[in-house]
C-alpha positions in Angstrom: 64.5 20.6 32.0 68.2 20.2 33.2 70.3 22.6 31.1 73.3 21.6 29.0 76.6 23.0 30.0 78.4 21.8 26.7 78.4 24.7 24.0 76.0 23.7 21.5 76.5 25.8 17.9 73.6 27.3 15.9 73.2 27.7 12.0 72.5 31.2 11.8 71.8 33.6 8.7 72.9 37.0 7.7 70.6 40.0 6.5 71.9 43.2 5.7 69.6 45.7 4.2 70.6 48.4 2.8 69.7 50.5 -0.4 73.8 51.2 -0.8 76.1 48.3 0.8 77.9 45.5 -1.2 80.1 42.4 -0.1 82.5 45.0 -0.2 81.5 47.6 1.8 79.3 45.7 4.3 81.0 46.3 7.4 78.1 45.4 9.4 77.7 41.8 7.9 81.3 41.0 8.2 81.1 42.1 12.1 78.2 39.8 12.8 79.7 37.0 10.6 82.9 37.3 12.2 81.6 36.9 16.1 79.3 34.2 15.2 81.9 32.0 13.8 84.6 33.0 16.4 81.5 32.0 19.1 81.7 28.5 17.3 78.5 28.8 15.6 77.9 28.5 11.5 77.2 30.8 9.5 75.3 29.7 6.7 73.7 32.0 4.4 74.2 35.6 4.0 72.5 38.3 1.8 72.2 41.7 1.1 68.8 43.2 0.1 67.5 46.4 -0.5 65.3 48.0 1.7 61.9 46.8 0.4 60.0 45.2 2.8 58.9 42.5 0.3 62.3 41.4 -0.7 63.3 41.5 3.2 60.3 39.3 3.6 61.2 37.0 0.9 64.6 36.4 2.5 63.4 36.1 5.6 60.2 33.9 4.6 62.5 31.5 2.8 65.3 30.8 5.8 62.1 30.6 8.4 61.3 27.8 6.1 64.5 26.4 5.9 65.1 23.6 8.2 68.9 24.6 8.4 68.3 28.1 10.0 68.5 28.5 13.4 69.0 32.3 13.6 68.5 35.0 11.5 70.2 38.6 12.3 69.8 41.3 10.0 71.5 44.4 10.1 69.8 48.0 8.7 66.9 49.3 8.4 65.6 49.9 11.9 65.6 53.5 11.9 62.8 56.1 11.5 63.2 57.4 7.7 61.0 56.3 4.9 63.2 53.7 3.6 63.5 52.3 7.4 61.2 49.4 7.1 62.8 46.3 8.7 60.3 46.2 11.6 57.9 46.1 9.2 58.9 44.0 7.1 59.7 41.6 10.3 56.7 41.8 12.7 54.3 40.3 10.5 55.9 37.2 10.2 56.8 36.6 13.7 54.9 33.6 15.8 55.8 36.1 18.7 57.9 39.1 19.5 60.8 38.6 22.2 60.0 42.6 23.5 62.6 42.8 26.3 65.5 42.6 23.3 64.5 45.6 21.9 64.4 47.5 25.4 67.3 46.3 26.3 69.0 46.9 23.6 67.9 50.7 23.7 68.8 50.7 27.5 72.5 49.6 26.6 72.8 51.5 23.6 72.3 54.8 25.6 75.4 54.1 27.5 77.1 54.4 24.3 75.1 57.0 22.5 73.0 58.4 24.7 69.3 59.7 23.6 70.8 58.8 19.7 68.8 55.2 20.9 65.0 56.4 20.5 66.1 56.5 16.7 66.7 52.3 16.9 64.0 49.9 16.4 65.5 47.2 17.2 63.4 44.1 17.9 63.8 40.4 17.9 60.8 37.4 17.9 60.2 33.6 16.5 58.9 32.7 13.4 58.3 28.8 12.8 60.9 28.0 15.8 63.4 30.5 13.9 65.1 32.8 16.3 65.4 36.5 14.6 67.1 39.5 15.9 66.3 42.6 13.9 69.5 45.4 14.7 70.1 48.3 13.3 72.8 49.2 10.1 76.3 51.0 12.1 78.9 48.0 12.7 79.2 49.8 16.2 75.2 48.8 16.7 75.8 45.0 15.3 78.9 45.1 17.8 77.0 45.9 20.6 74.2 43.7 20.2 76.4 40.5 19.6 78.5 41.2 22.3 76.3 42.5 24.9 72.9 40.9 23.8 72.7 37.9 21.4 75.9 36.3 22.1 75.2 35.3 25.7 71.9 33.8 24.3 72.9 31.4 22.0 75.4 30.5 24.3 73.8 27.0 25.7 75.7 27.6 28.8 74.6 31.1 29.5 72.9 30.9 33.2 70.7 31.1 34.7 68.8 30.6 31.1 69.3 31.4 27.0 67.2 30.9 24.0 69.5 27.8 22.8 67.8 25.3 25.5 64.2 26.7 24.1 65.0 25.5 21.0 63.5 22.1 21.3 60.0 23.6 22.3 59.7 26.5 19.8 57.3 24.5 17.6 55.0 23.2 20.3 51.4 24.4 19.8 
């Protein structure tokens, strides 16, 4: 498959979860609503949910069925404490579970925060050719994953490879 080098824009959907955030208040929505569209992608849902797996599912169930949802990124609930339950809320649903994002997502977040990482369960998979990246609730945590992580990969001209020209094939079985 020869590659595209023209920048090809994704629909992509924001999750934040959290027992406490608002529109207001979300900081961590607006951060990964904000690089997406200056990225030149669209942004075309975004929610805020509590953090119940079921109505994280629900969300998520409904955008993996929607044909206009690329991406999905949620924001929260990653971490380790009772209500922490985005992974899983996430990993059942997933046709298959993109590993390395997670690890390298701790691996760069250590630079930044050092042993603070192990805390983050960050993850990422596909779920009916839907790409979703699971980070976790600081904006500083959103920022880093865009910038150093999920930006370059749904950049279609990203070499030597990105998850944008995988699109097409997500579905095969």
């Amino acid at each position: 498959m020869t590659a595209s080098l023209e920048f090809i824009p994704v629909d992509i959907a924001v999750l934040t979860i959290s027992d406490t955030r608002t529109e207001e208040n979300d900081t961590s929505g607006k951060v990964l609503v904000e690089r997406a569209i200056a990225a030149g992608h669209r942004v075309v849902d975004k929610k805020i949910v509590p953090d119940s797996i079921y109505q994280i599912r629900a969300v998520l169930s409904q955008w993996i069925a929607d044909e206009n949802v690329q991406v999905v990124i949620t924001t929260g609930g990653t971490g380790v404490t009772g209500r922490d339950g985005t992974p899983e809320a996430v990993k059942p649903l997933l046709d298959k579970e993109i590993e390395g994002f997670g690890e390298l997502f701790r691996m760069i977040s250590y630079e930044e925060i050092k042993t603070s990482t192990v805390q983050s369960r960050a993850l990422s998979g596909v779920a009916n050719g839907t790409y979703i990246f699971c980070l976790p609730g600081s904006s500083g945590a959103c920022r880093t994953g865009w910038d150093r992580l999920i930006n370059d990969q749904l950049d279609s001209r990203h070499r030597p490879c990105n998850l944008v020209e995988l699109m097409p094939r997500l579905r095969e079985y």
